[in-house]
C-alpha positions as CSV (number, residue, x, y, z in Angstrom):
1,X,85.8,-48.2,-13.4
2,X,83.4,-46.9,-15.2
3,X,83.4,-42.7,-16.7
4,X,81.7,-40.6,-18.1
5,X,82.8,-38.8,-21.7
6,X,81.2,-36.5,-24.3
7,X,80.9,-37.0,-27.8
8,X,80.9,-34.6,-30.4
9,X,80.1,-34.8,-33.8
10,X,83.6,-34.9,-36.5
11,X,81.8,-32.6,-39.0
12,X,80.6,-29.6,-37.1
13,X,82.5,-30.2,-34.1
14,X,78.7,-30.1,-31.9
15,X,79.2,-31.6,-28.6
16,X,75.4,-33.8,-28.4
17,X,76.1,-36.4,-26.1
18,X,77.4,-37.8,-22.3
19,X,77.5,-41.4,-22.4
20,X,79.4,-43.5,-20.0
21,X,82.0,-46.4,-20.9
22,X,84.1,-48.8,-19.2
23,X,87.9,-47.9,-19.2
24,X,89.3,-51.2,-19.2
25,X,87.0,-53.1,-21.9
26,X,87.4,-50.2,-24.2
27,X,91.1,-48.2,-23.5
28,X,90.9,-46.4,-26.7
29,X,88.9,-43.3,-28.4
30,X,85.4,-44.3,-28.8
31,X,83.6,-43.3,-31.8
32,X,79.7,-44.0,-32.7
33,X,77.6,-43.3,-36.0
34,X,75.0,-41.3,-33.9
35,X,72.3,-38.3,-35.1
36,X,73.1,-34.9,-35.0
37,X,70.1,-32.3,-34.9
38,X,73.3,-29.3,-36.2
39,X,73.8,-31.6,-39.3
40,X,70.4,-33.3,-39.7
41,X,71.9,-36.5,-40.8
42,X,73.5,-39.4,-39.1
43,X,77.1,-38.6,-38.4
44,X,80.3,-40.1,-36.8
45,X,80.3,-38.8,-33.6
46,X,84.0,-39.7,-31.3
47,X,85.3,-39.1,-27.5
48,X,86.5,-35.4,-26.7
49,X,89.4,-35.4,-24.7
């Protein structure tokens, strides 16, 4: 049940990290305040389609 997705960072658009995530707990877009190394700063980073 579990997948695999890819973040990428909403300001510059960066794809920085693969995480994994279960389908049915969490059905819709995840998004995460992660780092991005492109933007130096911590960023909201969501699920790329």
């Amino acid at each position: 049940m579990r997948i695999n997705i890819t973040l990428e960072c909403k300001d510059c658009g960066e794809q920085n990290y693969r995480v994994s995530k279960n389908r049915r707990n969490q059905p819709d877009k995840m998004s995460i305040n992660k780092y991005c190394p492109r933007c130096n700063t911590r960023t909201v980073h969501i699920e790329k389609k």
